[in-house]
C-alpha positions as CSV (number, residue, x, y, z in Angstrom):
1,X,-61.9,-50.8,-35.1
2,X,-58.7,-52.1,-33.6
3,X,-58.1,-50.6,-30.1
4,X,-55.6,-49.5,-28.2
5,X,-55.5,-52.7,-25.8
6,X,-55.7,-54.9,-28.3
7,X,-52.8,-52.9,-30.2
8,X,-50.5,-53.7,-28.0
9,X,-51.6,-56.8,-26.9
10,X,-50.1,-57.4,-30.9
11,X,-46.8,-56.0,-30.3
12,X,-43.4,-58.0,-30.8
13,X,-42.1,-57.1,-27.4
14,X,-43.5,-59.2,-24.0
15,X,-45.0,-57.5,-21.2
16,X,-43.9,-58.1,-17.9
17,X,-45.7,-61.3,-17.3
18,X,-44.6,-62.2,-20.8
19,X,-41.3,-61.5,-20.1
20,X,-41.3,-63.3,-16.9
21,X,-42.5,-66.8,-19.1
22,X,-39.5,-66.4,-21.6
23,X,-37.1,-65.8,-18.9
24,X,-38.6,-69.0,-17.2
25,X,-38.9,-71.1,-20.5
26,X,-35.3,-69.8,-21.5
27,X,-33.3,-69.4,-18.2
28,X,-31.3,-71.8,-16.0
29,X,-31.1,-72.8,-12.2
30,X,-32.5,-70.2,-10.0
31,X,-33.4,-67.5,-12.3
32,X,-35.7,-69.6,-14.3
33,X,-37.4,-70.6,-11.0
34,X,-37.9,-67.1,-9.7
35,X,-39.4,-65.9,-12.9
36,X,-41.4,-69.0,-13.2
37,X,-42.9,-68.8,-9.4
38,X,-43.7,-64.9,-9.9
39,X,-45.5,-65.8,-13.5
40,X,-47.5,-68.2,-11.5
41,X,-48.7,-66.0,-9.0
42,X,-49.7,-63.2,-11.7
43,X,-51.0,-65.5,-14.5
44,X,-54.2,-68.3,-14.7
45,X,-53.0,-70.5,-16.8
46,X,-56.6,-71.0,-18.1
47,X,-57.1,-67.3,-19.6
48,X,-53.0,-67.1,-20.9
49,X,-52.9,-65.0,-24.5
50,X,-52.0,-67.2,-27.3
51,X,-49.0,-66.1,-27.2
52,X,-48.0,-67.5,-23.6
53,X,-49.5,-70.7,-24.9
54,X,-47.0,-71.4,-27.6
55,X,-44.6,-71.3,-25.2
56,X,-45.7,-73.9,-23.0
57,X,-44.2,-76.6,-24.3
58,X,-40.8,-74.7,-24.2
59,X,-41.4,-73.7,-20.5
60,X,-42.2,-77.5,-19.5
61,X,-39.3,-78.8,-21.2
62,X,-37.2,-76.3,-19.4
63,X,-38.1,-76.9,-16.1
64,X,-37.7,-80.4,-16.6
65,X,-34.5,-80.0,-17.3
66,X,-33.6,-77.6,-14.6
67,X,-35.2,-80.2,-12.2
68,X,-38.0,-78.1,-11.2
69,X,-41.4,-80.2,-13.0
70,X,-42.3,-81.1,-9.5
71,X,-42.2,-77.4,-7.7
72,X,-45.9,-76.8,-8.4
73,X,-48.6,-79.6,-10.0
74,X,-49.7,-77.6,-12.7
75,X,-46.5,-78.6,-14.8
76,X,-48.1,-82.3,-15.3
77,X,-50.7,-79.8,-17.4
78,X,-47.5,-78.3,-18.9
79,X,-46.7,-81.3,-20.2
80,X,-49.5,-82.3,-21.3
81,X,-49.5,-79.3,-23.9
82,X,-46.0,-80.5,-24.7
83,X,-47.4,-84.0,-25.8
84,X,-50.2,-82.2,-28.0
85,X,-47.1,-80.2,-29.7
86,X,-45.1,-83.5,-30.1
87,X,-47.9,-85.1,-31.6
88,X,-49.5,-82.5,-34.0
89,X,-45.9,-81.5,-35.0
90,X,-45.0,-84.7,-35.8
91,X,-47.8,-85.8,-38.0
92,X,-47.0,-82.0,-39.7
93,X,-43.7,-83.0,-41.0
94,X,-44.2,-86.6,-41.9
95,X,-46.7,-84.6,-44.5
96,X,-44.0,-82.1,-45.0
97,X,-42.0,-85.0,-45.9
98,X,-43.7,-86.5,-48.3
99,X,-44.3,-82.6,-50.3
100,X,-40.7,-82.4,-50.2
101,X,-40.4,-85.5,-51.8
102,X,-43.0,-84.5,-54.5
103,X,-40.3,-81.9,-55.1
104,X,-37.5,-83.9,-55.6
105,X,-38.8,-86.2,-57.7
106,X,-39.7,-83.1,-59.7
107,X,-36.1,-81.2,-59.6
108,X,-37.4,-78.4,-57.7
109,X,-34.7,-77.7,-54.6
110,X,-36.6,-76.6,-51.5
111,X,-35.8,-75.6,-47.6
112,X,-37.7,-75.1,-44.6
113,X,-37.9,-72.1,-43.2
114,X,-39.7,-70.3,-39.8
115,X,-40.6,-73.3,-37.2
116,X,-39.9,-76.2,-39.0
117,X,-36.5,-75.3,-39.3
118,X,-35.8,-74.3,-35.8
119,X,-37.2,-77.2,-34.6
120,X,-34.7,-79.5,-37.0
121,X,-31.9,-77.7,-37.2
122,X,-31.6,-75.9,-33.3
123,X,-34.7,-77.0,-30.8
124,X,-33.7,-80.7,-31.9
125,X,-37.1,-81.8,-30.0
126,X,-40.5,-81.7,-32.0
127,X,-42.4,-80.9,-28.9
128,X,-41.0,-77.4,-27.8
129,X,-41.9,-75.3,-30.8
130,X,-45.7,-74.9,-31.1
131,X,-46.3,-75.0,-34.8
132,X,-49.9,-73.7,-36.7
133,X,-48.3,-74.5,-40.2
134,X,-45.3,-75.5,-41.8
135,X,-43.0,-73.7,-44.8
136,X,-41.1,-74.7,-47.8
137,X,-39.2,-72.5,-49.9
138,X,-38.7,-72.6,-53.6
139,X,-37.0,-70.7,-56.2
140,X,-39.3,-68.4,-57.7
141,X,-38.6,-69.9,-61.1
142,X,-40.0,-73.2,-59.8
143,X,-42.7,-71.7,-57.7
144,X,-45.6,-72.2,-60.3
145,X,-44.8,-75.7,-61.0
146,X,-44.5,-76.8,-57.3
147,X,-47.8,-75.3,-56.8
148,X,-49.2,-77.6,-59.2
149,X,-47.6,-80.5,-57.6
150,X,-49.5,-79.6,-54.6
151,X,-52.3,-79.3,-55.9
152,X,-52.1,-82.7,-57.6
153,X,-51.1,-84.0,-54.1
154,X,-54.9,-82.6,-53.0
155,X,-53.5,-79.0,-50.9
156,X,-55.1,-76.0,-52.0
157,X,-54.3,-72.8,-51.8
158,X,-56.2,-70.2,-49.5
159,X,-56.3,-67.4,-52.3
160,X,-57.5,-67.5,-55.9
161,X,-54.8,-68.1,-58.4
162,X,-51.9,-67.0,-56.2
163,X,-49.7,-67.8,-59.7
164,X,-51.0,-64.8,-61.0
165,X,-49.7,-63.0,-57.8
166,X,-46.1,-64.4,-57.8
167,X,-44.5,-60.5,-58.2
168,X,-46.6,-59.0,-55.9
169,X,-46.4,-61.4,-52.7
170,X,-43.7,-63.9,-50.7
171,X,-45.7,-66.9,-50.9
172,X,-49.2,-68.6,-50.4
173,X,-50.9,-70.9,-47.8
174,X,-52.1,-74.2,-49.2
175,X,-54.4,-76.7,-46.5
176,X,-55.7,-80.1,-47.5
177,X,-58.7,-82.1,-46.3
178,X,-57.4,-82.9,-42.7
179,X,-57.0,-79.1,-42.5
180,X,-53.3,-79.3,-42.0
181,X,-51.3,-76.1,-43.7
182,X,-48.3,-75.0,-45.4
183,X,-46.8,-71.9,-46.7
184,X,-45.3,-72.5,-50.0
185,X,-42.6,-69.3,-50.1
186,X,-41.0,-68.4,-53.5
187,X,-39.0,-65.3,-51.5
188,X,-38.4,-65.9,-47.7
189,X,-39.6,-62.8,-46.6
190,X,-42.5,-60.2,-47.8
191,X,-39.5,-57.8,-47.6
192,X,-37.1,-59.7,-50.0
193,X,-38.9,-58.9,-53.0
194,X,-36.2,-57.7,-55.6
195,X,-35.6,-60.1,-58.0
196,X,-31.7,-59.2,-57.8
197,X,-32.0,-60.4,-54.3
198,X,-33.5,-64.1,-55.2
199,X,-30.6,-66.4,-54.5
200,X,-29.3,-64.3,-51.4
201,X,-30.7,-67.2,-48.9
202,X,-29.7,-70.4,-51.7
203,X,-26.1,-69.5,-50.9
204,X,-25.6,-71.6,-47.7
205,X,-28.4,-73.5,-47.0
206,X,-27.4,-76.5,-44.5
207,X,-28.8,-79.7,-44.6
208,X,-30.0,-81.4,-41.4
209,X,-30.9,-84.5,-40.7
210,X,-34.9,-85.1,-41.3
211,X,-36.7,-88.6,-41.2
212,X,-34.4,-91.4,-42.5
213,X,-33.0,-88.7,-44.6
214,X,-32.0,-84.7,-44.9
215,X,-33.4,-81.1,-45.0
216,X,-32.3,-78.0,-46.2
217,X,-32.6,-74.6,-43.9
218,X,-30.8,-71.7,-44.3
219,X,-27.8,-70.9,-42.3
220,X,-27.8,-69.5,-38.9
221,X,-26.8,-66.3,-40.2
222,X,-29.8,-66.0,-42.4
223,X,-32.7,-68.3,-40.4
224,X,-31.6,-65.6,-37.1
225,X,-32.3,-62.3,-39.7
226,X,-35.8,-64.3,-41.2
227,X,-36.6,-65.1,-37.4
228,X,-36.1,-61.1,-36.0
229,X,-38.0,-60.1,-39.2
230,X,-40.9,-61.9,-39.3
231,X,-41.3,-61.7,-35.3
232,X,-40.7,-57.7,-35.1
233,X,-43.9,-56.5,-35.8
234,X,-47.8,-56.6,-34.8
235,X,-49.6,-59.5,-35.0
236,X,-53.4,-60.6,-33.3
237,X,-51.5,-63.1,-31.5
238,X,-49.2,-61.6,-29.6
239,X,-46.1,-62.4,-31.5
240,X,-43.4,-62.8,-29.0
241,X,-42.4,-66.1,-29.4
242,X,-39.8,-64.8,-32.5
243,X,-37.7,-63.6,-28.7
244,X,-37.3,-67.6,-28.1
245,X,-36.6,-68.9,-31.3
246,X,-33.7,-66.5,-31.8
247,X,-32.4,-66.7,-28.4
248,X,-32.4,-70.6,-28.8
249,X,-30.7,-70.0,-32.8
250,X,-27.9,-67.6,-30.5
251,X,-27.3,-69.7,-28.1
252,X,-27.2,-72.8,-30.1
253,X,-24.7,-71.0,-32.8
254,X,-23.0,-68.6,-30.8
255,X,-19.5,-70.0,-31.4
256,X,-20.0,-70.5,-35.6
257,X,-22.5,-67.8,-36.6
258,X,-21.3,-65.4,-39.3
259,X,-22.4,-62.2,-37.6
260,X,-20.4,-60.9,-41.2
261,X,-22.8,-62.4,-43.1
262,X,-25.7,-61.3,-40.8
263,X,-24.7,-57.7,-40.8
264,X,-24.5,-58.1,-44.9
265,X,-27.8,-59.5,-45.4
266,X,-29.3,-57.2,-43.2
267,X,-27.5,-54.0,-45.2
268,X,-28.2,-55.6,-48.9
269,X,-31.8,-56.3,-47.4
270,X,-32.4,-52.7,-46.2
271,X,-33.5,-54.6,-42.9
272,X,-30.6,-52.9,-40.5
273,X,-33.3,-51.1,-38.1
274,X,-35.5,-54.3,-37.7
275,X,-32.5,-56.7,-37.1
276,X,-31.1,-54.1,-34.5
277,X,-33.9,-53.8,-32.5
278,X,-34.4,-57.4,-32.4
279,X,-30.9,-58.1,-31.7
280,X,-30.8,-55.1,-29.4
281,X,-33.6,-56.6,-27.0
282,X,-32.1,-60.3,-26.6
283,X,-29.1,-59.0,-25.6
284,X,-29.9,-56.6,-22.9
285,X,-33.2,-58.3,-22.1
286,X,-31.5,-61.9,-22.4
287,X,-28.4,-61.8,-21.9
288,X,-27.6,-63.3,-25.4
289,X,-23.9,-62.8,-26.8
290,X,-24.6,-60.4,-29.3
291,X,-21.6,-59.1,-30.2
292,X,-21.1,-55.2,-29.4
293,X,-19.8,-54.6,-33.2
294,X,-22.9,-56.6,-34.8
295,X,-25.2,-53.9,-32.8
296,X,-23.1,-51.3,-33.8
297,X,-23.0,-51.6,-37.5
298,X,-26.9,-52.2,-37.7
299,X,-27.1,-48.9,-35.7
300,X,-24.7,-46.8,-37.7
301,X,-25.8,-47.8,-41.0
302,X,-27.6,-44.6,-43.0
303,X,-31.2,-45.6,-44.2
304,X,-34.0,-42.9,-45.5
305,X,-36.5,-42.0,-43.0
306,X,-39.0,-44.0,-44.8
307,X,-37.8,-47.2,-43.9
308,X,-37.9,-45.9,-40.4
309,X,-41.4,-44.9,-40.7
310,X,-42.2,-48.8,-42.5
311,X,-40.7,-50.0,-39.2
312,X,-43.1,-48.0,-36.8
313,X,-45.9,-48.8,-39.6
314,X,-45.2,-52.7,-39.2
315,X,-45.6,-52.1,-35.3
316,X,-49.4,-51.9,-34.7
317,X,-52.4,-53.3,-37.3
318,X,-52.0,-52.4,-40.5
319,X,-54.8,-50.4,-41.8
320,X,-55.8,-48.4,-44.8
321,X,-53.5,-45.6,-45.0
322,X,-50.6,-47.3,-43.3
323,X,-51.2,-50.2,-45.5
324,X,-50.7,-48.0,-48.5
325,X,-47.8,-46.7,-47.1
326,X,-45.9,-50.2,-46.5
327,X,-47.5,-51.2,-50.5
328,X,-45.0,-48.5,-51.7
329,X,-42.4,-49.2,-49.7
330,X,-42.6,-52.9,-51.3
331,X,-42.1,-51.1,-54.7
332,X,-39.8,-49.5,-53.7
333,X,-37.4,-52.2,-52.3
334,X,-38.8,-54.4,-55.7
335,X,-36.6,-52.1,-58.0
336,X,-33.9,-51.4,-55.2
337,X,-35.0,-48.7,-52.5
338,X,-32.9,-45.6,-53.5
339,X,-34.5,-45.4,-57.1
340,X,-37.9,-43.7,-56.6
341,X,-38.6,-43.1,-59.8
342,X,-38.8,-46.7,-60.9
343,X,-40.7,-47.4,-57.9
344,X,-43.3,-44.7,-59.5
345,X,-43.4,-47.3,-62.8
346,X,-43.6,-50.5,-60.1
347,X,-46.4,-49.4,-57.9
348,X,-49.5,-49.2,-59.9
349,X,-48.2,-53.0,-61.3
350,X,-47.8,-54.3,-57.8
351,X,-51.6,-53.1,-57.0
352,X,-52.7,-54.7,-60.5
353,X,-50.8,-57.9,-59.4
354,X,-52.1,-57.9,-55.7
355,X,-55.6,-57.2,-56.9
356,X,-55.5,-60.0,-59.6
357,X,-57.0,-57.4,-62.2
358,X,-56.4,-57.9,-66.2
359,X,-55.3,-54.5,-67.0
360,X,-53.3,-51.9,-65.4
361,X,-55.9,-49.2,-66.5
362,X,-58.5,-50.6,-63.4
363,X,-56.0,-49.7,-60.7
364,X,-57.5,-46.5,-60.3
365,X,-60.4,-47.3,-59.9
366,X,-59.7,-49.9,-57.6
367,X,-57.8,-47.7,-55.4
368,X,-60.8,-45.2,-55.2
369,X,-62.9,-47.8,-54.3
370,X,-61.0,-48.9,-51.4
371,X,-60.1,-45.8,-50.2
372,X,-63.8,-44.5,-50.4
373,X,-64.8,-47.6,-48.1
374,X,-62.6,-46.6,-45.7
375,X,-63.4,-43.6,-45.2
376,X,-67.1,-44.9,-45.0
377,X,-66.1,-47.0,-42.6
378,X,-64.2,-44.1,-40.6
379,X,-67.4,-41.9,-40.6
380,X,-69.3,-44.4,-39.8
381,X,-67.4,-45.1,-36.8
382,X,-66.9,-41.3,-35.7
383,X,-71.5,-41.6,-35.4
């Protein structure tokens, strides 16, 4: 069983020695050198959560830069994590850069998404964004064919026949030999899963410069709403890290960003209570120039308490019952949340999808099954 520590230990927000790391990794002159002498004093740097690790190539790169590597001798370990990022991510995207040309050469349009696109398109430094995989994004319709071409290319995927699964996830994990990994997305985000919403995030994509070439990644508008979306909720290893990547994205695009657009997305998306609450925290926690408006129109916007509940849900471990809970929620926002009664029709297909079974006829079965080993495993525990 999960426990309460270790619950949130998994949350999205820092605690106060995580807090203290961002604000030392982030900040400038003598704030980030307060908050990086008391984070010293409270934290070994040999028992830090994996968490605080992913940002220590961030933080060394900082202090470099606000002159401070030399206040205390640890940093030359700093920057020795730094060169282990630099290195693995490198050798990542020189692989990422040969998939994408496997694409191509097929006429199957991909972007990068999550850290490989911050790191081309806003860090500008491979070394600062700890990386455990890399992810391309497809069209849907093209999804099937590109996972053939990576198979051909020797990556395999981490789930049996994730083709037959296409309606019921957001994409797959493929590794290779050298144990390398990369999601292969056909919808951005496990939330974007209505087919009416498929070419929301191919509107605007921006291409960066990548190798002796370019990449496509969304626009900042739509890699910020992906960033506060896929950080904001519970993860083993403590998540927090989403906080830098869209501070840096703010910062970096705070003159051009279409907070419009953002607010939009957000809206079509049914993500408005996620993408405030993100947005909420960098600016009062960060300082970051969120607009007042942008904060006010994710607020004020009307959603059914359910999505409020999925919100809370996607907060701590997701077990048994809450799991079923976020399941239906997925149906629902497949047909377009306000219509239940299509979502009645679409749930028992998603299970039958995201249970591989042949026929729709073994769901319930295959619900009563699960749910009777839970509750197995619940009495069990209770003894």
């Amino acid at each position: 069983m999960t426990t309460t520590i270790e619950r949130r230990a998994g949350r999205p927000w820092p605690t106060h020695e995580q807090a203290l790391l961002l604000r030392a990794a982030l900040g400038t002159g003598a704030a980030a050198s307060s908050a990086y002498a008391e984070w010293r004093a409270l934290v070994d740097i040999d028992t830090i959560d994996g968490g605080s690790f992913r940002l220590l190539p961030l933080l060394y790169r900082n202090l470099e830069r606000q002159g401070l590597a030399g206040v205390d001798p640890s940093v030359a370990r700093l920057k020795g994590v730094y060169r282990l990022s630099w290195v693995r991510n490198r050798t990542a995207l020189a692989r990422v850069q040969g998939l994408l040309g496997l694409l191509a050469e097929a006429g199957i349009e991909a972007q990068l998404l999550k850290g490989t696109a911050l790191i081309l398109g806003h860090y500008r430094d491979y070394g600062v964004r700890w990386m455990e995989d890399c992810d391309i994004f497809v069209r849907p319709a093209q999804a099937i064919r590109a996972m053939q071409i990576f198979r051909e290319a020797g990556w395999g995927a981490d789930i049996a026949s994730p083709e037959r699964i296409l309606p019921a996830i957001h994409a797959a994990n493929f590794s290779n030999a050298a144990g390398d990994a990369v999601d292969l997305h056909w919808r951005p985000l496990w939330e974007c899963c209505s087919p009416a919403d498929d070419g929301l995030y191919w509107e605007a994509p921006v291409a960066v410069p990548f190798g002796e070439g370019t990449a496509l990644i969304p626009d900042p508008a739509r890699l910020l709403l992906y960033t506060c979306v896929h950080g904001v909720r519970w993860h083993p290893t403590p998540p927090f890290h989403w906080i830098a990547d869209a501070f840096t994205l703010v910062q970096d695009t705070a003159e051009t960003i279409d907070w419009e657009r953002f607010v939009y997305l957000a809206r079509r998306l049914w993500l408005t209570v996620t993408a405030h609450a993100a947005l909420r925290h960098l600016q009062r926690h960060l300082g970051s120039p969120v607009p007042e408006t942008v904060l006010a129109a994710l607020r004020d916007t009307p959603v059914p308490p359910t999505l409020r509940l999925e919100y809370a849900v996607k907060l701590g471990p997701v077990q048994f019952w809450p799991k079923a809970l976020i399941q239906w929620s997925h149906a629902r926002r497949a047909v377009g949340y306000p219509h239940v009664g299509r979502a009645f029709v679409q749930f028992p297909v998603r299970l039958q999808h995201l249970w591989q079974l042949e026929h729709l006829g073994e769901v319930p079965n295959r619900a009563l099954l699960a749910a009777g080993r839970r509750l197995s495993r619940q009495n069990r525990s209770v003894q």
